[in-house]
PAGUZA-792712 format. One record per residue (C-alpha): x, y, z; residue in one letter. Coordinates in steps of 0.25 Angstrom, whole numbers, padded with zeros to 4 digits, always signed. Layout:
XYZA...
This chain:
-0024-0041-0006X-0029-0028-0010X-0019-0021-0021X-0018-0007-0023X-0011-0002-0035X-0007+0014-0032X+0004+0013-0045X+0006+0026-0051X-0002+0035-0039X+0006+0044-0031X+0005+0045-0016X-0004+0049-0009X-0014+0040-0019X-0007+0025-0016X-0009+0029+0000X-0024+0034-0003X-0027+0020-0011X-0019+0011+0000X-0025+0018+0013X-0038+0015+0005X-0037+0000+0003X-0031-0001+0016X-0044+0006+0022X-0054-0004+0014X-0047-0016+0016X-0042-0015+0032X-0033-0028+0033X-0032-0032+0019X-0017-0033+0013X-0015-0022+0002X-0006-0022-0010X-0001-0005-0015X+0007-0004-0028X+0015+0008-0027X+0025+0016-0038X+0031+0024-0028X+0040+0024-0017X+0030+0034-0010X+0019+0028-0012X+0025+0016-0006X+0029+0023+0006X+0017+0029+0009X+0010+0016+0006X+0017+0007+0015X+0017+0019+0027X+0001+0019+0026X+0000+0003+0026X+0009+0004+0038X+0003+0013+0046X-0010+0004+0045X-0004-0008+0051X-0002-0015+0036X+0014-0020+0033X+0020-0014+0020X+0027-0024+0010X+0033-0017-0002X+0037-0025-0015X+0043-0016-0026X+0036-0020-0041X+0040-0016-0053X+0032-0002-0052X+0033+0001-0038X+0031-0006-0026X+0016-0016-0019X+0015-0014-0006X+0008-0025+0004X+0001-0022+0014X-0001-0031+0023X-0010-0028+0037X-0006-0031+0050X-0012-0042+0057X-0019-0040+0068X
């Protein structure tokens, strides 16, 4: 699993870095630590609108997002 940490960036730079990864790794399940709740919005709302499922675990310093791609 690839990990993506975009702690301490403000939006739009944790999109930037996650539409990125999700570019150069087609398929592969990604893991985004995020401080903010918008930055975990926005997140989640670009992995779902590539077909990849959104799990949200809040840690102590914000929130790790799974996303998962759907099968096909």
């Amino acid at each position: 699993m690839i990990e993506i940490d975009a702690r301490g960036l403000s939006c739009p730079v944790p999109v930037v870095k996650t539409q990125k990864a999700l570019d150069q790794n087609p398929g592969e399940r990604l893991a985004v630590l995020v401080e903010s709740e918008v930055s975990r919005e926005n997140v989640s709302r670009l992995a779902r609108s590539r077909g990849y499922s959104v799990k949200v675990e809040p840690v102590p310093d914000g929130y790790r997002l799974e996303l998962t791609p759907a099968r096909s």
